[in-house]
C-alpha positions as CSV (number, residue, x, y, z in Angstrom):
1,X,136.5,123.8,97.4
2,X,135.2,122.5,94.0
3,X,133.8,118.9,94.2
4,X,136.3,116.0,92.5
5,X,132.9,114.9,90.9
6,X,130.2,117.4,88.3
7,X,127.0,117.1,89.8
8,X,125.3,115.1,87.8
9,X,121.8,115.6,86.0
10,X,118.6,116.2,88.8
11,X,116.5,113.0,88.9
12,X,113.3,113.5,89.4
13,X,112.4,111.1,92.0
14,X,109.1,109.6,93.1
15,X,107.6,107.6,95.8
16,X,105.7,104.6,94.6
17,X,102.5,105.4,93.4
18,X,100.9,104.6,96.9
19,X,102.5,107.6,98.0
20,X,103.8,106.5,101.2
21,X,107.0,107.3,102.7
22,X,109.4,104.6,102.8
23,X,109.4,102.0,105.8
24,X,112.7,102.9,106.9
25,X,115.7,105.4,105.5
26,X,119.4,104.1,106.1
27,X,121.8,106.5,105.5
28,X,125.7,106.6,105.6
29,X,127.3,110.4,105.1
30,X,125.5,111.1,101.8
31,X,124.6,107.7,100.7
32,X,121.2,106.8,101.6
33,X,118.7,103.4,101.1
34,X,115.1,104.0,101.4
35,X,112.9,100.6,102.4
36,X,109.7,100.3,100.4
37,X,107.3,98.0,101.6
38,X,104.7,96.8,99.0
39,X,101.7,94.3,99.6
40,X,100.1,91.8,97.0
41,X,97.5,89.7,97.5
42,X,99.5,87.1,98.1
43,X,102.5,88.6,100.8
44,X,104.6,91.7,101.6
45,X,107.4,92.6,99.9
46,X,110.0,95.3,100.0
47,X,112.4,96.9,97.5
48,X,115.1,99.1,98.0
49,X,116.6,102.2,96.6
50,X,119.6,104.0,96.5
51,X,120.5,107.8,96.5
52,X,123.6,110.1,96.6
53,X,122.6,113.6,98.0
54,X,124.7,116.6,96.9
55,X,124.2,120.3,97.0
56,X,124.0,122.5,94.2
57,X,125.5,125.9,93.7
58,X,122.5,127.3,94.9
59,X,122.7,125.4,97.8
60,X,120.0,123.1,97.1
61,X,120.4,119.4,98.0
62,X,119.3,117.1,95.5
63,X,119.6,113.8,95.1
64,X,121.1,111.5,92.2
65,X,121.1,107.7,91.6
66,X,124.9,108.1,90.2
67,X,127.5,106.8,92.4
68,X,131.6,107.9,92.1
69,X,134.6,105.6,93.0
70,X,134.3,106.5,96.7
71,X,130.9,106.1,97.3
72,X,130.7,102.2,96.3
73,X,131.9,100.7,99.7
74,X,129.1,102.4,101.5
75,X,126.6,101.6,98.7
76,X,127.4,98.1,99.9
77,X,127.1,98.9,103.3
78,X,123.8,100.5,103.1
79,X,122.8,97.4,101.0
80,X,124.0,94.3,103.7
81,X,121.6,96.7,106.5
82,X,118.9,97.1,104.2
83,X,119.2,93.2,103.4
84,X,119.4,92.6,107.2
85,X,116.6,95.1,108.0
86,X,114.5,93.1,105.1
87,X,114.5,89.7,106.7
88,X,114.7,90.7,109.8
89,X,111.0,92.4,109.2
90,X,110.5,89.1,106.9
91,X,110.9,86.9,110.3
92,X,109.0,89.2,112.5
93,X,105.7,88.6,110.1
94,X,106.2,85.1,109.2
95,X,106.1,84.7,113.4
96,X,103.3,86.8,114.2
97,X,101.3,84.5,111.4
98,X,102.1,81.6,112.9
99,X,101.0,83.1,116.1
């Protein structure tokens, strides 16, 4: 069954240039968050990014930062638990320096 959606363009994605794995991966079906946690000199901080995966008709997966229609309610999902996941790991530091 053909997809209602082209597959769009590959993006050539790439992990920060520390080259560590994300913190923690969320995903929903095929709409995923990846946590990045960065550190200054002054504090941690995290970002966030979001992915669609789709397969190719080679059957390769790949993933794309273009989002249809359908996908947007979960894009929001996976946005409130990374937000949640954030300052929940926010919290946890700020307690174990006041420790």
């Amino acid at each position: 069954m053909p997809s209602k959606y082209p597959p769009p363009a590959p993006q050539n994605r790439q992990a920060p240039a520390s080259g560590s794995a994300p913190v923690k991966t969320l995903r929903l079906g095929r709409i995923k968050a990846a946590i990045w946690e960065n550190n200054s000199d002054q504090r941690t901080f995290y970002n966030v990014t979001f992915a669609r995966t789709y397969m190719d008709e080679a059957k390769q997966f790949h993933d794309t930062d273009s989002f249809g229609r359908d996908d947007l309610l979960l894009l929001g999902k996976l946005a409130d638990q990374a937000h949640t996941f954030v300052c929940d790991r926010l919290a946890g530091q700020r307690s174990e320096e006041q420790s």
